[in-house]
N, C-alpha and C positions, 0 to 999 in steps of 0.2 A: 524243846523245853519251853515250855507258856512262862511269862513275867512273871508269874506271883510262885512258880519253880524258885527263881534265881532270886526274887528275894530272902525265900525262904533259906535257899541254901546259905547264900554270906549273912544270912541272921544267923543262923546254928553256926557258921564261923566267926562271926562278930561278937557274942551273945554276951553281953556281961562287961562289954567296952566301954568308954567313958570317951566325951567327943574331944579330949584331948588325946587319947592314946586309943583308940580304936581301928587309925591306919594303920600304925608299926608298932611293933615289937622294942625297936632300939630309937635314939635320940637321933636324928642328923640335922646340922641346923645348916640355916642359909650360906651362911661362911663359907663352913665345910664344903657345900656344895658346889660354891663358884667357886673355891680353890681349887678341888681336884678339876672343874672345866675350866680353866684358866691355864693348868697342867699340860692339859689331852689339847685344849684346842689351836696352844701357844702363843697366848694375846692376855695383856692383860685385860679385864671386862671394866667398861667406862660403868663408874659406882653409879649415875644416872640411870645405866640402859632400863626400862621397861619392856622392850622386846616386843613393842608394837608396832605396827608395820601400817598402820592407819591412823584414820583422823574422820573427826565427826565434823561436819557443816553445816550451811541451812544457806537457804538461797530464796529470794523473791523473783517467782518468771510471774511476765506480764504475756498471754499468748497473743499468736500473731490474729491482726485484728482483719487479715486478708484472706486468712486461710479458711474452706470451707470445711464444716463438721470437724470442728476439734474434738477428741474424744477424751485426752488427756495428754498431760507434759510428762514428759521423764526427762532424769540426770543421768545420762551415758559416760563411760570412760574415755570414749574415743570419737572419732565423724562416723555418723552410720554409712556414708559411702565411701566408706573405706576397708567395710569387712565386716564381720560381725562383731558388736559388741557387748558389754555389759550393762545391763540397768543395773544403776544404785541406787532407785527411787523413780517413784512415779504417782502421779497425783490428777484425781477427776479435774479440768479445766477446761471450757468452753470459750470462742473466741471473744478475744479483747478481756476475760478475765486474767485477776492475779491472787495468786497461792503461794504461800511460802510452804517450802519441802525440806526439812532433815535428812541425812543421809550421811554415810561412811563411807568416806574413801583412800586410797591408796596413797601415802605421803607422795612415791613418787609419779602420780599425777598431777603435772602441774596446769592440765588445761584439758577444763571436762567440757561436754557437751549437756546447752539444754535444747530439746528434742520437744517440739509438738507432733500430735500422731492425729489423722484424720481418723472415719470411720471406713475406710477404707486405705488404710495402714500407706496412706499419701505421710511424709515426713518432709518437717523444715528443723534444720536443728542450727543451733551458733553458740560458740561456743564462750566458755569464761573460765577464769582462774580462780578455783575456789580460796575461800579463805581471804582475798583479797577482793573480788566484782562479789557484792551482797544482791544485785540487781540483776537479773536479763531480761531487758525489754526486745520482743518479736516486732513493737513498732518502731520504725525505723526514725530516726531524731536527722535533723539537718542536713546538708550536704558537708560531707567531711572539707574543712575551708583550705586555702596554700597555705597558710602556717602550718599545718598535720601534715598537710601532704609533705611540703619541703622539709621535713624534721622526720618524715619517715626512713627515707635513705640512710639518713648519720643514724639511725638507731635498727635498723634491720640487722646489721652483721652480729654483732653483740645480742640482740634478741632470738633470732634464730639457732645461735650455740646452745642458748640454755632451753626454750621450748620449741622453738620450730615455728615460730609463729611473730608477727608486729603486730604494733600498736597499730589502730585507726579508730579515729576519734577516742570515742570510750569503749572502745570496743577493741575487740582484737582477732586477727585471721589466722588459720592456721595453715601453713600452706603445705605439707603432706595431707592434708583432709583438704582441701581447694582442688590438689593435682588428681587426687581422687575424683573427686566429682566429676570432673573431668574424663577423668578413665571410664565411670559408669554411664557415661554415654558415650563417649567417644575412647573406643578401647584401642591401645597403640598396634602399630602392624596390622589391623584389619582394615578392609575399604567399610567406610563408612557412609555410602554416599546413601544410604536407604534412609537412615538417620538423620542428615543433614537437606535430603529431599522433603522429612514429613515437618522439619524445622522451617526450613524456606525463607530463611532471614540471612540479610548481612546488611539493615540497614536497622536503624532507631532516631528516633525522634525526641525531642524533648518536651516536658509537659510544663516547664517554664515559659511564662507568657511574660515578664518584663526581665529585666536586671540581664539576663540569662546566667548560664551555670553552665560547668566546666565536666566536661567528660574526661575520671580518671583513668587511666590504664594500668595497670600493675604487671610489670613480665610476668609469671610464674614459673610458665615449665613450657620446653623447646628442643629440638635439634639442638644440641650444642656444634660448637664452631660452624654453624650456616650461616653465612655473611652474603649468600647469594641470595637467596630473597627477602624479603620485608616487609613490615606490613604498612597501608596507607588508606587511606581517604579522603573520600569529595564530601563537597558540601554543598544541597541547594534548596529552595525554597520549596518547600514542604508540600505549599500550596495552589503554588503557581512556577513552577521550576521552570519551565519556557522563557518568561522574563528574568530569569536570574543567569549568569554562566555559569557554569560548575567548576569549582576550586580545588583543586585536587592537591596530593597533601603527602609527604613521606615522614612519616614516625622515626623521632630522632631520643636516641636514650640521654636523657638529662646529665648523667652521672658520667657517662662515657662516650660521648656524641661521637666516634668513631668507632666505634664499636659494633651498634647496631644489635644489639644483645646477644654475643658472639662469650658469656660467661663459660667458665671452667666451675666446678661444682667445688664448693658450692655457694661461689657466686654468683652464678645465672641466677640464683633464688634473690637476687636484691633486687626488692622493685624500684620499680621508677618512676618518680612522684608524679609527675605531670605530664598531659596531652602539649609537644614541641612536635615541629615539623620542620619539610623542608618542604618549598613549594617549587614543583615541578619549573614553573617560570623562573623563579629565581630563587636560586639553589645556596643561598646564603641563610644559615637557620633563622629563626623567627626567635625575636624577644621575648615576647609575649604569645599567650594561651586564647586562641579564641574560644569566644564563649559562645553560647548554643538557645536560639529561645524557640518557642512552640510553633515558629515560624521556619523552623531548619530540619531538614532530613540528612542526617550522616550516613554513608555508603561505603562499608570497609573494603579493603580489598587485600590483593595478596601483588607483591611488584618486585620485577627483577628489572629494573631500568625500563620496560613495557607493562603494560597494564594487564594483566594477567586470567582477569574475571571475563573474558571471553571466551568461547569453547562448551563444550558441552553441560559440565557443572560449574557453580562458584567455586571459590578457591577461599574463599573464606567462610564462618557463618558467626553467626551471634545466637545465644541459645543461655538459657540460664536451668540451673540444678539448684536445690536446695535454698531457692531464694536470691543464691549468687550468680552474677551476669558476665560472660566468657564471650571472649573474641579469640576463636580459633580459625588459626591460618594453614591452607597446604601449599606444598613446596616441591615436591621431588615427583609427586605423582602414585605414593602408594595407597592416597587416600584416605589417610587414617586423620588427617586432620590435626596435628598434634607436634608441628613442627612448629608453631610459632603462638603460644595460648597467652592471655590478657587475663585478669583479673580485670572488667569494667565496673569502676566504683561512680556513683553518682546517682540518686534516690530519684532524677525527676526521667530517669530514662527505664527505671526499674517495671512498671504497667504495660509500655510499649512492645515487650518482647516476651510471650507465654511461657512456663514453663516446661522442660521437655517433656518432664514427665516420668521421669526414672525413677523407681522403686528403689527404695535403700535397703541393704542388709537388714534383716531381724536381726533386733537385740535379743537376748537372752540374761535374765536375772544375775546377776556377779555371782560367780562362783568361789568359794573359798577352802584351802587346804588346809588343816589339820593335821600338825605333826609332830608324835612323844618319841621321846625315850620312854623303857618300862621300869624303869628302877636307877636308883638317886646316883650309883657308878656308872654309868652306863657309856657308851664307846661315842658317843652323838654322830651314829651316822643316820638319826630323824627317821628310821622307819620301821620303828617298834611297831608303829600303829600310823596308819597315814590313811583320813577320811577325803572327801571332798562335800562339799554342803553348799545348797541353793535352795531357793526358794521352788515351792512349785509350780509349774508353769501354770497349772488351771486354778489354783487355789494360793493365794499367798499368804494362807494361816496355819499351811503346811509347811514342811521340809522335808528334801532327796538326801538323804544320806545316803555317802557312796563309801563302802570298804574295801579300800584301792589295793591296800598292804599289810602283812603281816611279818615284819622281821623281828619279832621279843617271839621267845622259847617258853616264855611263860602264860596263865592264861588269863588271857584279858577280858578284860569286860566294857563297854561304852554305853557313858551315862549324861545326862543333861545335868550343867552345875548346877550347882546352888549355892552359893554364898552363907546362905544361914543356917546351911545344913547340921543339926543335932545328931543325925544316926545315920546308917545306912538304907534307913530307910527312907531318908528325905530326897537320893537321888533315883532320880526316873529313870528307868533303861530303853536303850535305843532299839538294839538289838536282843531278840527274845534266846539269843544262844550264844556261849562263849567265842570269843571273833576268831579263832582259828575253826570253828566247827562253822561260823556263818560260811567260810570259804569253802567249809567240804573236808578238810583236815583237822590230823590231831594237833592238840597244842606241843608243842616242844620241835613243831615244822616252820620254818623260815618262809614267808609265801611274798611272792613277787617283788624281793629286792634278789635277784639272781640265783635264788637257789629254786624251790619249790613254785609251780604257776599257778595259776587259778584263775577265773573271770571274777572280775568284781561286783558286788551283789549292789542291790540299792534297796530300802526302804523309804516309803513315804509315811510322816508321823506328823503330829501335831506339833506344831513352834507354842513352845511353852508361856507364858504368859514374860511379859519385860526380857524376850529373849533377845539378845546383842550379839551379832558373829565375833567380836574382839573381846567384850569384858564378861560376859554372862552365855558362856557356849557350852562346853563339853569338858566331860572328865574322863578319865579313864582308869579304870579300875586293875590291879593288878596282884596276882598270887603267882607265888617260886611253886617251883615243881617239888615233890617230897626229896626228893633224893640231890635236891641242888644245895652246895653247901654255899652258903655268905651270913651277912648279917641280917639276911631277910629270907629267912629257909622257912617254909609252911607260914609266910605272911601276906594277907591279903590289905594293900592299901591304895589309897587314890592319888592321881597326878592328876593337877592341873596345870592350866597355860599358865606360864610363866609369867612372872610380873616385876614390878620393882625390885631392885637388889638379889634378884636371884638367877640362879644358871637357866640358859635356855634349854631345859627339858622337854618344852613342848611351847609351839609355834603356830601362829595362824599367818597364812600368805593369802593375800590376795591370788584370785585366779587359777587357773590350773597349773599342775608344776610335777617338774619332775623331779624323784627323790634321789639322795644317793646310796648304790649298790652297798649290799651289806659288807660293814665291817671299814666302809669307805666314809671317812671323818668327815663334816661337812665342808671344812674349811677346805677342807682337798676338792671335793665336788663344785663349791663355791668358794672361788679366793676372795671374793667383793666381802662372804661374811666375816670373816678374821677385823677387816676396816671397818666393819659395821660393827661389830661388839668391841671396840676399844675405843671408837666414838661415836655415840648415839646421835650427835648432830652432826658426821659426815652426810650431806642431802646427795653426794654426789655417787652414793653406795646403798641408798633406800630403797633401788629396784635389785639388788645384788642376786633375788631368785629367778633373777631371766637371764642369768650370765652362768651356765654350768660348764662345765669341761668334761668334754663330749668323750663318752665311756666310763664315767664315773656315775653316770646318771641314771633312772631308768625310769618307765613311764609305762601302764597297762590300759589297754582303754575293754 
């Protein structure tokens, strides 16, 4: 059936309507509606909820002025070495320029990623907390000074609970995307010496010529309970080491100087502010941080009461990903490198040691889910009608529409809103055929929430002009089968996404998701939603569509 089919038919069904009373046949107002969901879903609904699940931004990146062929910045959901992620934006920027970007993101992302890309899909990305850093600067400011450092430790614990990440300086790290990095060159249980052979570093130098400057460490990730080895280093003249002796040096944990970074999880994840030591001569710690100038070569090592960095390979290496500079230590001999790893903080040592060179996951455009009820009583197990939508990979003035689900009996239609829509003929149609026929079936079949299958179809179509995944998306159009008796028998009308003071009928999630099995209430599939619709400011239930209870769910790819 071609488009100007389907308008024609719900014209001859429409014909004569008035744009107040064109959808329905009978009255039901907002009230109505969230009383009987407030009935079914056993909560009362917080009179605020909106039923958004996102938040608009805008952010100023400065790109990195070191990086060769920028091609453009994007704002990612996560560390691209951490897996694949989402672009929420992305913008033409060349090195050392700055662009301010727009973008939509997920409330509970609290710590996005800005991402420069070469022409050769080389990636530096660092991350910031929307809403709150209006700024990411790719050029690096100062050395982070001992006041940051020493005030890092008392605020790790307490930071870490709520994003996974501290403060450093104006900036902040995330340290499940740091351990990553990590991973993507040095992956745990593998030998890695082929890796750390074409690296060939375990020593650095500083580009400080007076005052000198302090070389940070930060624990990150390690062998927990390994107290037998440790990491250390010497110290000698850069340029003339023959006249210097070499100072050798055991790394002592600030916070726990007995310890030896011997954490239980999760606090092996507290770093530790500053470069202490113990000196091999005299084993009484050190007051004080020696500082480092363009005159010193630092030489890590790996040490079990002997010196370790003899034998075949090093036992340590220095290597940086993403911009960021890692001292990883071996220990037991499987190679992998990954028993003793450093966050090295310090900008004058950052030139001296190349990068590895590791390719990050491809991002891919954020994807979003769309999900109705087909009619104003309905059971809210959200998969009357379940889309998915992204942009298109070759063209971003397009969109993939993906029709995942069909659990409504009745037959549906999918349309682009419109807000100022007068007729039915002011909404556009996605799909050139009724959504149980897109899947290959008659309407009155239940398809992919456990009864009826199907493969999910896609279309690519044009993005409508001021189109918005949250406030200006999708409708969905709906007509009772002749023979279904209610207050809506032989009625054809539109449902939109949900908004102020009304029941959640229809929903946009970020990402991909899985729905729940027909006739399975949401709140049964997701317990997080019941807290989320009784307080719209609970933050600590804003991701509650990654929490389902396994067999209430289901998912078709």
């Amino acid at each position: 059936m071609k488009r100007n089919a389907i308008v024609l038919s719900l014209g001859l069904l429409l014909a004569g309507c008035s744009h107040k009373d064109f959808f329905k046949q009978y009255e039901v107002t907002d009230a109505e509606r969230v009383a009987y969901a407030e009935k079914n879903l056993g909560v009362k609904i917080d009179a605020r909820h909106d039923w958004i699940l996102t938040k608009n931004y805008s952010v100023k990146i400065t790109a990195d002025a070191d990086l060769d062929n920028i091609r453009e910045v994007m704002v990612l959901n996560g560390n691209p070495y951490e897996g694949v992620t989402y672009r929420l934006a992305r913008l033409p920027l060349t090195n050392g320029g700055t662009g301010s970007v727009e973008f939509t993101a997920p409330l509970s992302c609290k710590v996005l990623y800005a991402a420069c890309l070469t022409a050769d899909n080389h990636c530096v990305a660092r991350p910031f907390r929307p809403g709150s850093d209006t700024t990411v600067s790719f050029v690096d400011e100062d050395d982070v000074d001992e006041t940051v450092a020493a005030t890092r430790a008392a605020l790790a614990d307490e930071a870490t609970k709520i994003t996974g990440s501290w403060p450093m300086d104006n900036r902040i790290l995330d340290l499940p995307g740091l351990q990553a990095e990590v991973q993507a060159f040095l992956p745990s249980g593998k030998d890695n010496r082929d890796q750390v052979a074409k690296v060939g570093r375990h020593k650095v130098h500083s580009n400080m010529w007076q005052n000198g400057a302090h070389i940070i460490l930060n624990y990150i990730a390690g062998t927990r309970n390994n107290q037998d080895v440790h990491a250390g280093y010497r110290v000698s003249l850069r340029y003339n080491p023959n006249n210097y002796d070499p100072q050798t040096f055991l790394l002592v944990d600030d916070i726990n100087p007995n310890s030896f970074y011997t954490y239980e999880a999760p606090y092996y994840l507290t770093p530790v502010s500053h470069l202490k030591f113990y000196s091999f001569d005299d084993p009484s710690p050190k007051p004080w941080r020696y500082k480092f100038t363009d005159m010193h070569e630092v030489e890590f090592f790996a040490v079990n009461g002997t010196d370790n960095t003899a034998g075949d390979t090093t036992r340590t290496v220095v290597f940086k990903v993403n911009g960021h500079l890692f001292l990883a230590c071996e220990s037991d001999g499987n190679w992998d490198y990954n028993d003793k790893v450093f966050l090295m903080s310090g900008d004058h040592v950052k030139n001296s040691v190349p990068d590895a060179g590791v390719k990050p996951e491809p991002s891919t455009a954020q994807v979003w889910t769309y999900a109705w009820e087909d009619k104003d009583y309905g059971d809210y197990d959200m998969n009357d009608c379940v889309i998915e939508v992204q942009e298109n990979a070759l063209d971003n003035t397009k969109l993939d529409v993906k029709l995942m689900a069909v659990g409504g009996a009745r037959k549906l239609w999918l349309g682009f809103e419109n807000k100022s829509a007068q007729s039915y003929k002011d909404y556009i149609p996605v799909f050139d055929k009724e959504l149980h026929e897109v899947l290959g079936l008659k309407p009155g079949v239940m398809i992919n929430t456990g009864r009826a299958s199907a493969k999910p179809v896609t279309i690519t179509v044009s993005k409508p002009a001021g189109f918005n995944f949250q406030t200006c998306s999708f409708v969905l159009g709906a007509m009772a089968a002749e023979d279904q008796q209610g207050i809506y028998e032989s009625d054809y009308y539109a449902i939109h996404i949900a908004t102020l003071g009304q029941d959640p009928h229809g929903i946009v999630i970020p990402g991909k998701w899985q729905w729940p099995t027909e006739t399975t209430i949401i709140t049964k599939a997701y317990p997080q939603f019941a807290e989320w619709a009784k307080d719209v400011t609970n933050t600590n239930v804003q991701n509650w569509y990654e929490n389902p209870v396994s067999g209430d769910v289901m998912r078709v790819e």
